[in-house]
C-alpha positions as CSV (number, residue, x, y, z in Angstrom):
1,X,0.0,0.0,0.0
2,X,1.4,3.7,-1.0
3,X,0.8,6.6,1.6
4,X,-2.0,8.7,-0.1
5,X,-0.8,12.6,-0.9
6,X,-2.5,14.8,1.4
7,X,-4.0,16.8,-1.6
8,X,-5.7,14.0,-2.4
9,X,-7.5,13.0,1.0
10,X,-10.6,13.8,1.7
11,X,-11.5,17.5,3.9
12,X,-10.1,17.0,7.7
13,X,-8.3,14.4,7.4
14,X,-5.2,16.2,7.4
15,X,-5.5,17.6,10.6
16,X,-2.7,19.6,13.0
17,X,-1.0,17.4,15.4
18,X,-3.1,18.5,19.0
19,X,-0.8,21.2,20.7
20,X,1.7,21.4,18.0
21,X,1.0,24.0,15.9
22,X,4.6,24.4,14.5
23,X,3.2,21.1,12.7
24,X,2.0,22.0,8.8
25,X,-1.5,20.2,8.4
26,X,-1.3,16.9,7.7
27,X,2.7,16.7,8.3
28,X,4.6,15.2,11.9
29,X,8.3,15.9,12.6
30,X,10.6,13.3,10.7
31,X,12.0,10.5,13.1
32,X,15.6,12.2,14.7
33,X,18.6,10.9,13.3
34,X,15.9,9.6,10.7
35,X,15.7,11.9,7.4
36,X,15.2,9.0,5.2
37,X,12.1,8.2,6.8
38,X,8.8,9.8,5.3
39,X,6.4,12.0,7.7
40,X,3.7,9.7,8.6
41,X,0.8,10.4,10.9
42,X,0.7,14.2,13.0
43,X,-0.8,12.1,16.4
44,X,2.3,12.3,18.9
45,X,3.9,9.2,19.4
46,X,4.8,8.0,22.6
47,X,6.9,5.1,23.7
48,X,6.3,3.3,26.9
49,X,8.8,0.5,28.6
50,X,7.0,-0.8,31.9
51,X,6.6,-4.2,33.1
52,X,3.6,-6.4,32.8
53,X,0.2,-6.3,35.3
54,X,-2.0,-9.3,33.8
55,X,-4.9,-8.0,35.8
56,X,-4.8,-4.7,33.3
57,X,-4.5,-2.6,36.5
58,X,-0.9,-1.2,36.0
59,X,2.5,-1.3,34.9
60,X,2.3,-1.5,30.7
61,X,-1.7,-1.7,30.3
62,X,-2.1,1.5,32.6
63,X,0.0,3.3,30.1
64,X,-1.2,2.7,26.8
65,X,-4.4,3.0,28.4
66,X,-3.7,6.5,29.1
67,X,-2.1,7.3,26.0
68,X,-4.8,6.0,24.3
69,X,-7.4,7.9,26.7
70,X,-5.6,11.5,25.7
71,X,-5.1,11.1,22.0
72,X,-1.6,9.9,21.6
73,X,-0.4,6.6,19.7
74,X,1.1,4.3,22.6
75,X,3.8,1.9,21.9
76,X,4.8,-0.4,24.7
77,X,8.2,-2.3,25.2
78,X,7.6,-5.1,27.6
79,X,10.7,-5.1,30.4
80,X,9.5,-7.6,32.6
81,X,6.4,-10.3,33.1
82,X,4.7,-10.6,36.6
83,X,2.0,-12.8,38.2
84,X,-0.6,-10.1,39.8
85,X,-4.1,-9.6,40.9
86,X,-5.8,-6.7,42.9
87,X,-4.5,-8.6,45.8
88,X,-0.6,-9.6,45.5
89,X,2.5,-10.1,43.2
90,X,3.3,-13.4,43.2
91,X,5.5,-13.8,40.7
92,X,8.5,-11.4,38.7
93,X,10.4,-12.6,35.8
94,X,12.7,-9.7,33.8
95,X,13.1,-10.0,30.3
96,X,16.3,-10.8,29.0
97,X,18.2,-7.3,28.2
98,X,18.4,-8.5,24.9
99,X,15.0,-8.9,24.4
100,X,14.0,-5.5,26.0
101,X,17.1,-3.5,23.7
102,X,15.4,-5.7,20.8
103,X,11.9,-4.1,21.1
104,X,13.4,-0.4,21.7
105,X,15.2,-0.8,18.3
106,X,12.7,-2.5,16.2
107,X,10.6,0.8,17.0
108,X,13.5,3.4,16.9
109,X,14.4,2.6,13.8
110,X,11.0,3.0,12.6
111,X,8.6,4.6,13.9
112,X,8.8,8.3,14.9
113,X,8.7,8.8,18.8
114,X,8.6,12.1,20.7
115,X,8.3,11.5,24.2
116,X,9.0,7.8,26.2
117,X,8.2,6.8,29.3
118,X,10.3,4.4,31.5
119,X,8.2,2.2,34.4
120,X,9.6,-1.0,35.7
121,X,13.2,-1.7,34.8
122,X,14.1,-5.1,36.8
123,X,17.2,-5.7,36.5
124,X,20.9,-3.2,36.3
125,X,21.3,-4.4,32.7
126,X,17.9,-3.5,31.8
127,X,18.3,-0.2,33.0
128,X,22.2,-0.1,31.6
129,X,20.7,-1.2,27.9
130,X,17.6,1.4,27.9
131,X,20.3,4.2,29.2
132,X,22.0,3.8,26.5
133,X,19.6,3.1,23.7
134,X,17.8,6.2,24.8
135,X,21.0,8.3,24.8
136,X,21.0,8.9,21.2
137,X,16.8,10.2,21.2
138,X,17.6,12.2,24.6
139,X,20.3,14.3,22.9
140,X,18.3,14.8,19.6
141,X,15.9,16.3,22.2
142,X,12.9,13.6,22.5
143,X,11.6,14.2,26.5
144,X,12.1,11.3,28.7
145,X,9.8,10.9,31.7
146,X,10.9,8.3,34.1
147,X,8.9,6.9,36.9
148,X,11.1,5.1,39.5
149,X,9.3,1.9,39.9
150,X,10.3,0.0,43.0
151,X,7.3,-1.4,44.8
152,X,4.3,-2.5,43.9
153,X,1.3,-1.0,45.9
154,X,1.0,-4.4,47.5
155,X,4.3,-4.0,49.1
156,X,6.0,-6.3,46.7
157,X,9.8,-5.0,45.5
158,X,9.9,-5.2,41.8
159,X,13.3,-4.5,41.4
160,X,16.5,-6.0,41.8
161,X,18.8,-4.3,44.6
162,X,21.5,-3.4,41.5
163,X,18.8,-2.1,39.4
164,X,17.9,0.8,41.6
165,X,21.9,1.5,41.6
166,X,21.8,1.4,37.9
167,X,18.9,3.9,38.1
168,X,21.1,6.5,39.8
169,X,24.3,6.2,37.5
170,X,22.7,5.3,34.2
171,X,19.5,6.6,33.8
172,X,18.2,9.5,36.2
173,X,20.7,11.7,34.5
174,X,18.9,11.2,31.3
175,X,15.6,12.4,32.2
176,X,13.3,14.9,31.5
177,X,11.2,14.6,34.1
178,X,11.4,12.1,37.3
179,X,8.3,11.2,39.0
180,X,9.0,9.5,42.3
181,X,6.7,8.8,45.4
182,X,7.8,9.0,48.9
183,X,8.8,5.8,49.3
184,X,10.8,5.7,45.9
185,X,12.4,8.9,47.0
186,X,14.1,7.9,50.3
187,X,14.9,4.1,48.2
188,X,16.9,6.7,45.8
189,X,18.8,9.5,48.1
190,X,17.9,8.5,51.5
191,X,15.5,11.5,52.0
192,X,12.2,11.1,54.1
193,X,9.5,13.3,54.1
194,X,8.1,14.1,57.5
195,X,4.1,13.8,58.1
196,X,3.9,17.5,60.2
197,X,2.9,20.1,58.2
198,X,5.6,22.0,60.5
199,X,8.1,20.1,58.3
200,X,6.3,19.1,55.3
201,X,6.9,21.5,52.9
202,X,10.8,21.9,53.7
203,X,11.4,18.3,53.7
204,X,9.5,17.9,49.9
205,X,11.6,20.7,49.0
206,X,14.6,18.9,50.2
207,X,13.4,15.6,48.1
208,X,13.5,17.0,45.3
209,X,16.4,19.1,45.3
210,X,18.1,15.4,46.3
211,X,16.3,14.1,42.9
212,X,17.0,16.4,40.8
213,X,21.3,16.5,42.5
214,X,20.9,12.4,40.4
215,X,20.6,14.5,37.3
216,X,17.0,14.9,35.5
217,X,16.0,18.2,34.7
218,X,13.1,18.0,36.8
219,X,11.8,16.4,39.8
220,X,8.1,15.7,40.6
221,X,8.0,14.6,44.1
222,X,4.5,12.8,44.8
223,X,3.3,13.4,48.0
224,X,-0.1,11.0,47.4
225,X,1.1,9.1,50.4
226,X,1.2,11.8,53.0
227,X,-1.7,11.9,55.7
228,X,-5.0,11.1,54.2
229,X,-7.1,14.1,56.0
230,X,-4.8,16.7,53.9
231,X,-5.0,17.7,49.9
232,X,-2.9,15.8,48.0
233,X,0.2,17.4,47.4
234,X,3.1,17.0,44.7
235,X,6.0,19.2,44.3
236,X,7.7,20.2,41.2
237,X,11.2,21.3,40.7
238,X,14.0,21.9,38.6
239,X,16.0,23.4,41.1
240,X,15.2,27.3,40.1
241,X,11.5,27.1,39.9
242,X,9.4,25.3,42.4
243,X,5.6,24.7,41.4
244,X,3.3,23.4,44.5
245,X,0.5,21.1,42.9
246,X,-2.5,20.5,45.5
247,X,-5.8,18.7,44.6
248,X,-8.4,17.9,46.7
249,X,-7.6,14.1,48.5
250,X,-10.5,11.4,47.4
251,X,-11.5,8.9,49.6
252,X,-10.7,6.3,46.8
253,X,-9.6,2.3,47.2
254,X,-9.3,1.9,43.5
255,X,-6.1,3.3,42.9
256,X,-3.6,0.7,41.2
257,X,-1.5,2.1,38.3
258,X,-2.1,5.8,39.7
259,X,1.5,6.4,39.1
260,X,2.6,4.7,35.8
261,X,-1.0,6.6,34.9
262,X,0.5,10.0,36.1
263,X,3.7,9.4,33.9
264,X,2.4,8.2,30.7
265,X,-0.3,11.6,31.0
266,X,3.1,13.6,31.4
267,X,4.7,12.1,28.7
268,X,1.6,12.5,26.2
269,X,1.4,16.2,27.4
270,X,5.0,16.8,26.4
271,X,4.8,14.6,22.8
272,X,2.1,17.2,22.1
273,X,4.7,20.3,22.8
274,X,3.7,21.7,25.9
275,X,6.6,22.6,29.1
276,X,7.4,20.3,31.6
277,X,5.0,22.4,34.2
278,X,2.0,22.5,31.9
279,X,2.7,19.5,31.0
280,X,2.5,17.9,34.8
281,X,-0.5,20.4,35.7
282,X,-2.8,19.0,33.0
283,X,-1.1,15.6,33.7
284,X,-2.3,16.0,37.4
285,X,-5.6,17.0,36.9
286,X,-6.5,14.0,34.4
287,X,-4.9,11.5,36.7
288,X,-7.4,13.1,39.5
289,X,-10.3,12.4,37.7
290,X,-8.8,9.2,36.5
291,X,-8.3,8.2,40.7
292,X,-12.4,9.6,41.1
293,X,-13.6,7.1,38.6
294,X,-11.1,3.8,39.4
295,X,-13.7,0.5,40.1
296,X,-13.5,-2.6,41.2
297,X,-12.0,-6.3,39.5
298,X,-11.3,-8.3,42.1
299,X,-11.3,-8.9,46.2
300,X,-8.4,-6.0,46.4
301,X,-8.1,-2.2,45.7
302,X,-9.1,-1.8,41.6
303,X,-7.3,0.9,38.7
304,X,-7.9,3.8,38.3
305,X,-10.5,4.9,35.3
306,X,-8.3,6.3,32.4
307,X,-11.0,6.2,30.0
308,X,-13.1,8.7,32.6
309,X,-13.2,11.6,29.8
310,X,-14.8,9.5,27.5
311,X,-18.2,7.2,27.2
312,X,-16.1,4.2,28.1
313,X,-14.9,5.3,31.5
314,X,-16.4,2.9,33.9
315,X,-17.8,5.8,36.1
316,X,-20.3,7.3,32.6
């Protein structure tokens, strides 16, 4: 099949990629590094590599649901396979490096990208081999958001020991955007955020300037686990500007895959040209609604609704 000239398509069809309107109608950036490839499609393009939830709740399925949910083509490198229900992890088994640098290849040399995500990297050569795949896009200017995936929400570590090492000297320094919660912060610097407000605000300030001292560009420090009678609070910083992000706290259960959902929403925002801070403001207030409208699947806590905009969400 030959792509069809735009002259030739029928009215609207062409239209400007959402948010980007440095984009001609009809056109999308060329792959970087890729000149010989031809413009394809003007939807942003956005890579994922996360482990596997078989439930749907989290990990991969929570981002392309996501991606899918805000307009953006999702691709998903698999990094890991895990046995999981709304209840426990039972089971972990990382991919072979290999396998994952395979996948990140077969769709960089391929298939335009303009923003990736990076969930749950198992093992040190996982993370060493996706460091420096992703080198090459980082430079040419493609955003990286990377969540720091260490524990599942059923208390299960998902990581190696090495891996969050490799984390710190391979990959952190790489990012756009970091999006740790408490837990992952102190795993990372040794930083604890206190529960007073008295010391609250300091000690989130002093999180993410340890963050961001592992190199990203920006640090969004989740605060979702702080006392449940308060708004919930994130902080983001990249050292110069610091942007307070409060929302209202829902009494929720459902709330598997909040973070990998809070990512992916960044990264979409940022394939579609926005800053990092408009970027994690309109990512913040879809993963809200997205935590309003999570449901039910099992005997444990359920995901979050990512579909909640739409007729599909399971709250509509």
């Amino acid at each position: 099949m030959t792509a069809a000239d735009p002259a030739h398509l029928p009215a609207g069809s062409a239209r400007r990629s959402p948010g980007r309107p440095d984009l001609p109608a009809g056109s999308a950036r060329r792959s970087p590094g890729r000149p010989d490839l031809p413009a394809g499609s003007a939807r942003p393009h956005v890579l994922a590599v996360a482990g596997s939830d078989p439930s749907g709740a989290a990990g991969l399925h929570a981002d392309l649901r996501t991606l899918f949910s805000l307009g953006v083509h999702g691709m998903g490198v698999v990094s890991a396979v895990t046995a999981q229900n709304s209840v426990a992890v039972s089971g972990i088994w990382a991919l072979p490096a290999a396998a994952v640098r395979g996948q990140l290849d077969a769709v960089l040399s391929d298939v335009r990208v303009d923003a990736v995500k990076t969930g749950m990297l198992a093992s040190a050569q996982i993370v060493a081999d996706v460091a420096e795949v992703l080198a090459g896009p980082v430079a040419a200017g493609i955003p990286l958001v990377v969540d720091p995936v260490g524990v599942a929400s059923t208390g299960r570590s998902l990581v190696e020991p090495a891996a969050v090492g490799a984390l710190v000297t391979d990959l952190l320094r790489l990012a756009t955007v970091v999006t740790p919660n408490l837990d992952e912060v102190q795993q990372l610097t040794g930083v604890a955020v206190g529960d007073s407000p008295e010391v609250r605000a300091a000690d989130l300030r002093r999180a993410a300037d340890a963050m961001l001292a592992l190199g990203p560009r920006w640090a969004l420090v989740k605060g979702g686990h702080l006392p449940p009678d308060e708004d919930a609070l994130d902080l983001l910083s990249d050292g110069t500007s610091v942007l307070e992000l409060r929302s209202p706290r829902l009494p929720a259960r459902h709330t598997r895959g909040t973070g990998c959902t809070l990512a992916s929403a960044v990264a979409a925002h940022l394939a579609r040209g926005l800053d990092v801070p408009a970027a994690v403001r309109a990512a913040k207030a879809y993963v809200t609604g997205a935590i309003a409208g999570g449901y039910g699947i099992g005997a444990g806590p359920g995901p979050v609704d990512q579909g909640w905009q739409g007729a599909g969400g399971a709250g509509r």
